[in-house]
Steps between C-alpha positions, in 0.01 A plus 500: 500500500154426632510180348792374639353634825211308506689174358717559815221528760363166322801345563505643839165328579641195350775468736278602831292235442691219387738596875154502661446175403855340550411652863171334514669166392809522686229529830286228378210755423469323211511100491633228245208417253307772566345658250580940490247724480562816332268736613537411899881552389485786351259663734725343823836653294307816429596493113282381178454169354719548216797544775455181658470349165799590396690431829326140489655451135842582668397232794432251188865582370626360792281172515363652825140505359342356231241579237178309415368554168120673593564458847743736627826457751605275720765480764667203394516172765768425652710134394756281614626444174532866439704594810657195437627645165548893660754333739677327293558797251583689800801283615617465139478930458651547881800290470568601117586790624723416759827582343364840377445567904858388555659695180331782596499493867632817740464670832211662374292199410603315802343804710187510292444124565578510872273788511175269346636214709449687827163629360363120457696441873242791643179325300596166629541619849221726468282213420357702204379288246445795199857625585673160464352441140609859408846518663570065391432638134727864536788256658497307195394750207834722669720186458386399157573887381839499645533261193476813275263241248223711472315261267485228731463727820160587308430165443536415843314793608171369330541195643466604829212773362307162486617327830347805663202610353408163399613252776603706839170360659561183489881532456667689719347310827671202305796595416633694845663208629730570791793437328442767213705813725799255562536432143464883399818545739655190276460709156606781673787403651587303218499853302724686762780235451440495109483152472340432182414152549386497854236724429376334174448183741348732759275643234386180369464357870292769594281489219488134480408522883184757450374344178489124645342640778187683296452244324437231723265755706314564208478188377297449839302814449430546151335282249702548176209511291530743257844651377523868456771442191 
């Protein structure tokens, strides 16, 4: 019993740090390339080393850090290439899973949707740039999981894992472009009259529309030196 205990408070400490640090990276506390030091993280966290250890190894997991051989962690840079590649999975996984939505579609879902469409009408009005990355993502995690695919709706959830803890500085003041609420109202209209293949076209438009747009912007802002991949 005390073992299990103190394997649980481990994992406890685990998990605090490794949200402290999502945190830290989702504010841009902590900036692509740079290297992580443990012991201002664990002192700033308020945990041990071996925590954020741990919680980095979970960060590596999900490509967003790296380890160096002798050298330690590293956020990893940000690339055109990469996003490049995260879109384009993203539009394959979002409108694969289109005729779940419609197959599985009710009164329920539709309300759950509206519901994290008027939360991303409030950000945009609101002008609140932290709140439009988190309500953009809920508005399309709660559509993907009306699919009922839960591998995929994983899938898609690490993708956007990396879009925002990896890329939200320089990618979310690209990719806001002032057509991104009107085409929201597109996929969700599309889903109120169940019309399976207007909203795979609205999907893919949508997506199409926000990943042409990074791209080019970063293409201006970032030199695609080193891939993270």
């Amino acid at each position: 019993m005390v073992q299990t205990q103190t394997t649980q408070n481990k994992s406890d400490l685990t998990f605090k740090a490794y949200m402290a640090i999502r945190q830290m990276l989702f504010y841009n506390e902590i900036q692509p390339g740079q290297k992580i030091k443990y012991k201002d993280l664990a002192t700033r966290i308020g945990v041990s080393m071996t925590p954020v250890i741990q919680a980095l190894k979970w960060l590596e997991f999900h490509n967003i850090v790296r380890h160096e051989s002798n050298k330690g962690y590293y956020i990893n840079e940000v690339s055109v290439k990469e996003i490049t590649e995260i879109y384009d999975t993203r539009l394959l996984l979002e409108v694969s899973l289109v005729p779940g939505i419609i197959g599985h579609l009710n009164d329920q879902g539709i309300r759950k949707l509206a519901a994290t469409l008027d939360a991303y009408k409030a950000a945009v009005a609101e002008d609140n740039y932290h709140k439009r990355i988190m309500t953009d993502m809920k508005f399309h995690m709660t559509l993907a999981a009306l699919s009922k695919c839960h591998i995929q709706v994983k899938m898609l959830q690490e993708l956007f894992d990396i879009l925002l803890l990896r890329y939200n500085q320089n990618l979310f003041y690209l990719s806001m472009t002032g057509t991104s609420l009107a085409e929201h109202e597109d996929i969700f209209n599309s889903i109120k009259k169940r019309d399976q293949v207007r909203l795979e076209a609205s999907l893919k438009f949508h997506v199409d529309t926000v990943r042409n747009h990074i791209t080019q912007g970063m293409s201006r802002l970032v030199p695609d030196k080193k891939e993270s991949f």
